[in-house]
N, C-alpha and C positions, 0 to 999 in steps of 0.2 A: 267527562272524559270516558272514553269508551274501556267496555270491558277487561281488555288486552291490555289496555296503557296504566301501567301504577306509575308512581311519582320517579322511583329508582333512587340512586342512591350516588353521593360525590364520590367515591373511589370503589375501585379503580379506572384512572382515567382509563378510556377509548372504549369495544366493544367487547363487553367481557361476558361468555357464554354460562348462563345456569341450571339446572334441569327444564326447568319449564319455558323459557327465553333468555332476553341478552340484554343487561344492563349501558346502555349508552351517556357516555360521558364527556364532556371536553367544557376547556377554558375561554371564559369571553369577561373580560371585568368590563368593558365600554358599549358592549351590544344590546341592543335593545327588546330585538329578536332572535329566534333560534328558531328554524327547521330541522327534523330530520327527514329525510327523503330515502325510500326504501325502491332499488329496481327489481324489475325482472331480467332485465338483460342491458350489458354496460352499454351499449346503444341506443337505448330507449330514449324517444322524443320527449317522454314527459316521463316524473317516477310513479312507479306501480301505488304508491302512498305516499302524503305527505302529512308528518305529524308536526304540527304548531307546539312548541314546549310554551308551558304557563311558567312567566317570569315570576309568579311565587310559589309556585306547587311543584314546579320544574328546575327550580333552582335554590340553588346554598352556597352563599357568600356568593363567588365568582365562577361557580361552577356550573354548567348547564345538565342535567340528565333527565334520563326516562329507562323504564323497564317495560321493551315491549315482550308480550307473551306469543309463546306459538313459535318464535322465528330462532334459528340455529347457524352452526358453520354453513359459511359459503353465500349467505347472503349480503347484495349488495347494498352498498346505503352513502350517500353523503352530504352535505349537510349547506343550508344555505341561511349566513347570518345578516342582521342587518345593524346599523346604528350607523353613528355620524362619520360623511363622508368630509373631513377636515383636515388635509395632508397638510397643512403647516401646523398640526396641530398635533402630528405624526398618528391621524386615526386615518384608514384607508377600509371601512367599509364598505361593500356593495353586494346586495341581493340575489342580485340575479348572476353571482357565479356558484357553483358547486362545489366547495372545499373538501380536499382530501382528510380525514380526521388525520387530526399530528399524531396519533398513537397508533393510528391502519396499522396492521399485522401482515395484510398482502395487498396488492390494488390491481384492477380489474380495467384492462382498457385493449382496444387491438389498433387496428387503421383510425377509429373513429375520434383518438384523442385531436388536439388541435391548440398548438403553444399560440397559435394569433391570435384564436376565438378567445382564448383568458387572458389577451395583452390587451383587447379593446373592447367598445361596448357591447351589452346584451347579452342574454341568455347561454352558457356552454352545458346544460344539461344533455345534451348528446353527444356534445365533443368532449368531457373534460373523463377525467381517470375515476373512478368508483372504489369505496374501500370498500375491503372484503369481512367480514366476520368469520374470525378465526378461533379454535376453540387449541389452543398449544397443547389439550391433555392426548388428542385424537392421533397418536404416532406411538408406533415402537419401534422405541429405541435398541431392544435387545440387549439390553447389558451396556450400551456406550456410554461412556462418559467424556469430559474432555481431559486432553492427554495427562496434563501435567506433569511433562519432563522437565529434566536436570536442563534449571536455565543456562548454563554456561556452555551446550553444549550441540547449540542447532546450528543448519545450517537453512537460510532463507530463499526459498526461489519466488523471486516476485511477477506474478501470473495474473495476465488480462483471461478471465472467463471467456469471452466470447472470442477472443483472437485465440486462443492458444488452441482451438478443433475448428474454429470457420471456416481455412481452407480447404477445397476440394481434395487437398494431397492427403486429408486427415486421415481418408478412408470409412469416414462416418458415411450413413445414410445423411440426406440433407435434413433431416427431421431433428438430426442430432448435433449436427456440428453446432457451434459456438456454446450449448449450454451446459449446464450442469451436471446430467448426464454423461454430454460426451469428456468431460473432462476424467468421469470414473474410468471410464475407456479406456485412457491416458495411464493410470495409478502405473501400471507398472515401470511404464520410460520413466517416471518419478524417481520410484524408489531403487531401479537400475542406475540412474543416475547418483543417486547417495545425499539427495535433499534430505531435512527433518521437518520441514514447515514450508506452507506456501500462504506467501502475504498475498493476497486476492485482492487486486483494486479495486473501487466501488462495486458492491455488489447492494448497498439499500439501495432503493428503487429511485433512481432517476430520472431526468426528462431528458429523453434520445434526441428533443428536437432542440432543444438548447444549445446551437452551432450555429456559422455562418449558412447561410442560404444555400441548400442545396449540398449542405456535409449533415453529418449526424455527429451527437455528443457521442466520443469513441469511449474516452477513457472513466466517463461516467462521474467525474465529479461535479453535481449538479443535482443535489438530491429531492426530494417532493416528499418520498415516505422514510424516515430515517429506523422503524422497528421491520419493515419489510423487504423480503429479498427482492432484485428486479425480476421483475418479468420477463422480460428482453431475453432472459437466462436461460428461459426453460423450456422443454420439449413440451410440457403438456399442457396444454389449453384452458385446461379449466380452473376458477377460479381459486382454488385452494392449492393447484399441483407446483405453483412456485416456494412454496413453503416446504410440501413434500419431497419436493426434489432436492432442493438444498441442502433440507435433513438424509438424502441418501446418500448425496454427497461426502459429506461430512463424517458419514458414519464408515463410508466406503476407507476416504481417508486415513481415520483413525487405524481402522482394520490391517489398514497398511503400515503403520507409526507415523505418521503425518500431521503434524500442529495444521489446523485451519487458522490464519491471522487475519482481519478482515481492515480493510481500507477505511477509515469511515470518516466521513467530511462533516463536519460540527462547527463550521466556521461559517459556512453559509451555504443557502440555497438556491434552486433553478429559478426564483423570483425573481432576482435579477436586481436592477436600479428601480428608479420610481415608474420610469417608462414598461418596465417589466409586467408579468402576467398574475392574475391573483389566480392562486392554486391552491394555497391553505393558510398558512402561519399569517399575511398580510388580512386575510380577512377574517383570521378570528379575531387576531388584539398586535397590531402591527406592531405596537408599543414596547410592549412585553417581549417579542420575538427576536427586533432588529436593532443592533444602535444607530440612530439616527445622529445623522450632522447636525451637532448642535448652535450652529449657525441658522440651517433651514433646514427644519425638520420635517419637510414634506421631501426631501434628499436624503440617501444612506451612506453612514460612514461605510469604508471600504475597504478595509483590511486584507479582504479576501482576492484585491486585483478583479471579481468577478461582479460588483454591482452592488453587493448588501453583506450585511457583517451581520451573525448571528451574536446575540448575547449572553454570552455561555453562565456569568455570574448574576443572571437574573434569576429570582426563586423558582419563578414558572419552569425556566430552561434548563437550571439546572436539573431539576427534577426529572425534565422529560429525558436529557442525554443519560441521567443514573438508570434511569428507569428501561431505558435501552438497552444502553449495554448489559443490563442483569438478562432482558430478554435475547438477546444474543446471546448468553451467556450458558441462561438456563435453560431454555426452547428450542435453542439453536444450535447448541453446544459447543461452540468456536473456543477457540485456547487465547485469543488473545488480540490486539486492534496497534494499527497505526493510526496516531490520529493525524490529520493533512491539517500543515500549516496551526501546529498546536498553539503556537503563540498567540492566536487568537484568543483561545479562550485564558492568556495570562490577563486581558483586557476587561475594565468597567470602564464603560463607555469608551472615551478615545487615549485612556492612559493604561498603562502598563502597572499593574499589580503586582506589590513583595511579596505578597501570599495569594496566589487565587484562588477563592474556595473551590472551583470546577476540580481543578487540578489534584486538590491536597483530598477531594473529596473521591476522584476515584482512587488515586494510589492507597486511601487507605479505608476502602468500603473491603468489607471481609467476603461479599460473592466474590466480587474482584480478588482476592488476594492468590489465587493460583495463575492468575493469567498475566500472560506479554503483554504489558502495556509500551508502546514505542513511541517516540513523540518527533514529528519533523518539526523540529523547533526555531521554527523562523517563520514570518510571516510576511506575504506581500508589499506590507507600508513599513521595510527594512527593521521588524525590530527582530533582534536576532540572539539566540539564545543558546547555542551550542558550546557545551559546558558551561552554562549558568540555569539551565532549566530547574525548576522547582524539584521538590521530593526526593526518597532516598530510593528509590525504586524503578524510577523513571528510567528506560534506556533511548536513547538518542541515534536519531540517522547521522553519521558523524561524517557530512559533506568536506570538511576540511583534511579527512582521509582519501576522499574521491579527487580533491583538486593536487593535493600534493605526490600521490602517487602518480597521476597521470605526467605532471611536471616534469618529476625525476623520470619517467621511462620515453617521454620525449627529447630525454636530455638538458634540459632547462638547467643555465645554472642556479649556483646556492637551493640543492634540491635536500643534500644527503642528511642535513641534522634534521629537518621535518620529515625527511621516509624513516629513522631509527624513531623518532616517537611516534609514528603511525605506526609500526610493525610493534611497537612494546604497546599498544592500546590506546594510546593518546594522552598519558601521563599527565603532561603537559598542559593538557584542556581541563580533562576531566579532575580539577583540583581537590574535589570533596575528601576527606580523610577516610570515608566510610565507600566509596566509588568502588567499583567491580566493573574489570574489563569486560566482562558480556551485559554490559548497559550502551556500551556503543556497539552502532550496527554499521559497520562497514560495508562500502560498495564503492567499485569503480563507475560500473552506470547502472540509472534506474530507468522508469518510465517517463522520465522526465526528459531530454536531452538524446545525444549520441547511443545509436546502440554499440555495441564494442567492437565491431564488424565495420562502424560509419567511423567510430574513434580514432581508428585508426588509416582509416580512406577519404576524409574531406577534411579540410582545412577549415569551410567555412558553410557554415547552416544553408539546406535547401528546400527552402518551407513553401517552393510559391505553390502545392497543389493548396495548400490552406487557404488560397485565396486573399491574403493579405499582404500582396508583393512583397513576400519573404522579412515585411517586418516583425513579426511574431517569432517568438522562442527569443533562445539567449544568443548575443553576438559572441558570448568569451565562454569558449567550450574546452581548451586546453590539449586541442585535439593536434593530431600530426597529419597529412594521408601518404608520407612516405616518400613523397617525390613524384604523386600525380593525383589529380583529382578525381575522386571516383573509383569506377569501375576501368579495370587496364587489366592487358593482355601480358603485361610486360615479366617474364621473370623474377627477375629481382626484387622489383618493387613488391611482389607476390609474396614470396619469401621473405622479405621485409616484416611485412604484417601478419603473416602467420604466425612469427616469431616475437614481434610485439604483444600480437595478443595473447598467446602464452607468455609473457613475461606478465602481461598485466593480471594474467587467472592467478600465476603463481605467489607473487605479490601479496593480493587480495586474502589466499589460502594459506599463506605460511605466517600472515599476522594474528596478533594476540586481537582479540575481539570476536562478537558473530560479525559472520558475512553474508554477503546478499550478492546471490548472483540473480541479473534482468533474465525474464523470458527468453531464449533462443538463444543467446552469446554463448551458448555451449554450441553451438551448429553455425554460427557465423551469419545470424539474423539480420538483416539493414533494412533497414528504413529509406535507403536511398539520398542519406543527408537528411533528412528532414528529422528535427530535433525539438519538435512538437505537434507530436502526431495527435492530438487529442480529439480533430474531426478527421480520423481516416478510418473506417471502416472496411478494410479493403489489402490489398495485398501490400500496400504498404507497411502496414501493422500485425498483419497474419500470420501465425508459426509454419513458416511452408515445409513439411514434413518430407519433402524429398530431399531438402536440409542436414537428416538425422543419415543418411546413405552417401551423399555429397561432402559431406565433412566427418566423416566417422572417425578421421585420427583427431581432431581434435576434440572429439567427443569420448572417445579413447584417454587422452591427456586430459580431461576435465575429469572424469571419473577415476581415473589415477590419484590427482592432486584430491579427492575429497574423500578416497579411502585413506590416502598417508594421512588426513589432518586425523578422520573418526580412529584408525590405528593408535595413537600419541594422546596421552592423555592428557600432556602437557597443554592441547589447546582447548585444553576445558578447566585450566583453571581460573579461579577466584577471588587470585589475589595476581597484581601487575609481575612479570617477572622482572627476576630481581629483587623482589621484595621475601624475606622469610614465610618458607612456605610455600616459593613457587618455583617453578624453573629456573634455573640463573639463566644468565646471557652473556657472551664473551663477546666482544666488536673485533675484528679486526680487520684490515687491507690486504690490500695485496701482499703485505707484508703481516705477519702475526703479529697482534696485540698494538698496531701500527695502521687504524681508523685513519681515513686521509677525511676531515670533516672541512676541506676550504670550499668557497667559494666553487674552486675551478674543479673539484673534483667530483665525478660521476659514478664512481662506483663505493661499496661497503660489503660487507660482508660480517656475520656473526657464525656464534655456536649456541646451539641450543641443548644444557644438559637437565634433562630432567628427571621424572622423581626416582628413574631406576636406571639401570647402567644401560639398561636398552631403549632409553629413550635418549639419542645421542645425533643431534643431527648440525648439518653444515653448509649456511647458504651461503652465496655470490652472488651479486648483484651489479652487471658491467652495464649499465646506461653510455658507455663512451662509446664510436664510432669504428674501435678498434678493439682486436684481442689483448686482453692483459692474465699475467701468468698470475694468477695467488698461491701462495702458502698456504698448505694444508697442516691444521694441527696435528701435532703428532699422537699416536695413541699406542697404547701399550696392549698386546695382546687380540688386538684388532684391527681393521683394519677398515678404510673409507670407502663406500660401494655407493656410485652413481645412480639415483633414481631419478631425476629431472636433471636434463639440460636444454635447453629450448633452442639452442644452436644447429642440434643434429635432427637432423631428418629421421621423420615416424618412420617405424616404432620406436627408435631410440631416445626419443626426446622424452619417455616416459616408461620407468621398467619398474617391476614391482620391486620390493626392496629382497626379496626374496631370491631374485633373479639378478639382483644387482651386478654388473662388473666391477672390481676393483679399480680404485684411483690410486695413481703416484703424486706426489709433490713437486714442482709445485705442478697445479691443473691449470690447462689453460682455459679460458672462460672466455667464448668468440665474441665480436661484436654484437652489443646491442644485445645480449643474450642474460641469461640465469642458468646455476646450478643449483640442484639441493641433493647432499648426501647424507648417506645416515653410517652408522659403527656399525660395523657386523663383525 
């Protein structure tokens, strides 16, 4: 062995930089051989070195390593393994691809990668992605750490990285728009707006070519390096500056009081089905990484709807996702993760687990223990878990909030006893004894679906630029468009939906739980009907920031409702109201103390008294067709002042409480409208 090359050592996996060079490591228990391959440049025809590892000098138990000398951050390297190519056997070897290491910190690729060249045979040592060697000590941070706010008390604005500056309207240089940078740009309309956290869809480094023919992966779930940021992100070119930027990000952020929550997809990868590309995890130990169909194991079970199911309770994997999220954690500095389609990892093999060690192991690993763990807890092959998810800590995307308020504001009958337990936190679900209303994370829409602009403008999904004659996305969206399809010129129908969709912000912000408002729905963002945009790149998906001057009153009324909620402390408590300790709740109708809960009826109303005499407020909520008059409680020495009513035309559909007009009894509450008042 040459000079440079020592034996190295099993941990830590991937490439971990020392004074003198960099310790390289990864898992193969079925391989026969092991290359590393070191570039000069990610396009390189052939690698600047190829070092052969000695399967006993080189290796320990199932671990492959080497310590090369000399070499530092920034260089590129990856890895070509061999052994038995035996898919019913579920080993999918082969040589002659380039493997991303599963631990890459950043990866290195421009025009030259190529998803066909690793779907089929032969060599992709010039097309495939390069990992980078990352040294996490080389950054300062200047003092940052991650936030660690009072969980009861965020509000979520959930943000595509590259949609939210891609547009020309952003004002960025083209250099800048869609990445990470241009998002710093952004900090202020953030915190003008009154967010505490932005959940960031995929940002580990995915395969953009992972789409139909002729789209790009938008929404980026589709991962290849699960410890590195994407590339796709970022302004600077060079092989270490998506690591750098991220961390500027992030630090920007914080600077601002801003949680960073990040997306992170742990259910499966851009591999695909068997017809799929070898990229990494299929050609170190396919075994180990995927559950296979244990019918034919040369086929993957599918949990993920996308091709292949990662094996979250395997020891290998588990380790790798721990081992992650600490790097995210601690390098990265992020506050906290949604994991997609959690339910996956409740899964050994194709059955659903009372205890999943993945799960029970991050809720209670102690890096973890200051951060937002979120779990969309359902998964593709229907098993579904909202309000039975594992752990005491876990909080939940709580979709049965999203389908039942949208219901009640379209007027659907038997709406009103499921909107009182959506607004009291979901009681009713969340059964635990030990449960805390800010573990559910409420939302009317995500990135999934309707934007709240289409929710209330299409009746029926318009997906054909997808190129899958509109059979993609969901058929049952719960959606109204008012009395015309689309885009219309028409008056009333105008009016209609304006006021819809303040009923539906207000909704959203006057319930007990975190909320989650989508990208744009503060500016009236659409998608155009299309309610699975996850290959549009493109202005269908883009924050178009002349948006933010085009709709200023409801951007006005959106920042209204998110000062009254951070104003009330009440919506940051921690125990359900109602319950000792928290804010009480009065129900009442049109009539006081006089809830009409049938069937036929559309409206309710409560009181909200909280933990001081000035936290005293009073909603209406008229889902029916027509004005109805409510009773206003009586108050002794005060008096009821108007801050929302989504009836009256801006500015009046939003006055600070400070500014409020007085109410008389009873108030009328228009069509299809909401009030909220408060005691002064």
């Amino acid at each position: 062995m040459n000079a440079d090359l020592l034996p190295g050592q099993s941990y830590p996996l991937g490439a971990t930089v020392r004074a003198d060079g960099v310790n390289f490591c990864v898992f193969s228990r079925n391989a026969t051989a092991v290359e590393l391959l070191l570039f000069d440049q990610h396009d390189a025809p052939a690698p600047a070195r190829t070092i052969r590892l000695d399967p006993v000098r080189n290796r320990t138990f199932y671990y492959w390593h080497i310590f090369v000398r000399g070499i530092r951050a920034g260089q590129l390297y990856g890895y070509r393994v061999d052994g038995p190519f035996a898919p019913h056997e579920g080993l999918r070897f082969d040589s002659s691809k380039v493997l991303i290491d599963p631990y890459a910190r950043a990866v290195m690729y421009e025009h030259n990668y190529s998803r066909q060249a690793a779907c089929g045979p032969g060599a992709t040592v010039a097309s495939a992605m390069k990992s980078v060697v990352v040294d996490p000590r080389n950054y300062d941070w200047e003092g940052d750490t991650p936030l660690r706010q009072p969980s009861g008390a965020p509000v979520i604005y959930e943000l595509h990285v590259g949609g939210f500056t891609r547009h020309p309207s952003s004002g960025l240089g083209d250099e800048w728009r869609g990445t990470y940078a241009g998002l710093i740009d952004k900090i202020p309309y953030l915190t003008s707006l009154g967010v505490t956290a932005v959940e960031l869809l995929p940002v580990q480094q995915f395969d953009p070519q992972d789409a139909p023919a002729g789209l790009v992966n938008y929404w980026g779930y589709s991962p290849v390096a699960f410890f590195a940021p994407h590339r796709g992100y970022s302004a600077r070119r060079d092989p270490l500056g998506p690591v750098d930027e991220f961390r500027d990000m992030v630090k920007a952020l914080h600077r601002a009081g801003i949680e960073v929550i990040l997306d992170v997809v742990f259910n499966h990868t851009a591999e695909g089905d068997h017809t799929g590309p070898t990229l990494s995890f299929r050609g170190f130990e396919n075994r180990a990484y995927y559950i296979l169909d244990p019918r034919d194991r040369s086929r993957y079970a599918n949990f993920s709807g996308t091709g292949n199911t990662i094996q979250g309770n395997h020891s290998i994997v588990r380790r790798m996702i721990m081992d992650c999220l600490h790097s995210w954690v601690q390098v990265m500095h992020v506050d906290g993760f949604r994991f997609d389609l959690a339910s996956v990892l409740a899964r050994d093999g194709t059955q659903p687990l009372a205890d999943p060690p993945i799960l029970w192991e991050i809720e209670s690993d102690p890096i973890l223990a200051g951060t937002r763990i979120i779990a969309e807890a359902w998964d593709a092959a229907g098993l579904y878990q909202v309000g039975s998810f594992v752990g005491h800590r876990w909080a939940e995307w709580n979709s049965v909030f999203r389908d039942d308020v949208r219901r009640f504001i379209k007027s659907d009958p038997a709406t009103v006893r499921a909107l009182a337990a959506r607004i009291t936190g979901s009681r009713d679900i969340y059964r635990q004894p030990d449960h805390r209303p800010d573990r559910a994370i409420n939302f009317v829409t995500c990135h999934d679906g309707f934007t709240l602009n289409d929710l209330v403008s299409y009746n029926q999904k318009h997906n054909e630029a997808n190129g899958e004659q509109n059979r993609d996305g969901l058929d049952t969206n719960d959606s109204w468009n008012c009395g015309h399809e689309g885009p219309t010129d028409d008056p009333g129908t105008l009016a209609l939906r304006a006021r819809q969709v303040r009923n539906l912000l207000t909704v959203l912000l006057i319930s007990q739980g975190v909320p989650m408002l989508l990208m744009g729905d503060e500016v009236r963002r659409t998608q155009q009907g299309n309610n699975n945009a996850y290959c549009q790149d493109n202005d269908i998906s883009w924050f178009d920031w002349t948006s933010v001057s085009r709709h200023a009153d409801l951007l006005r009324f959106v920042c209204g409702l998110l000062a009254l909620r951070r104003d009330h402390t009440l919506f940051a408590d921690t125990r359900y109201w109602g319950e000792p300790g928290a804010a009480r709740i009065t129900w009442h109708g049109v009539r006081l103390h006089q809830p009409d809960w049938s069937d036929e009826s559309h409206s309710l109303a409560f009181e909200l008294h909280g933990h001081h005499a000035a936290e005293h407020l009073y909603v209406a909520l008229n889902a029916y067709w027509e004005a109805l008059r409510f009773e206003l409680p009586p108050l002794a020495g005060r008096t009821w002042r108007r801050v929302i009513d989504t009836a009256r035309p801006t500015p009046d559909d939003m006055t600070a409480p400070k500014d409020a007009p007085e109410c008389e009894t009873p108030y009328e509450v228009g069509p299809r409208s909401a009030i909220v008042l408060v005691a002064r």
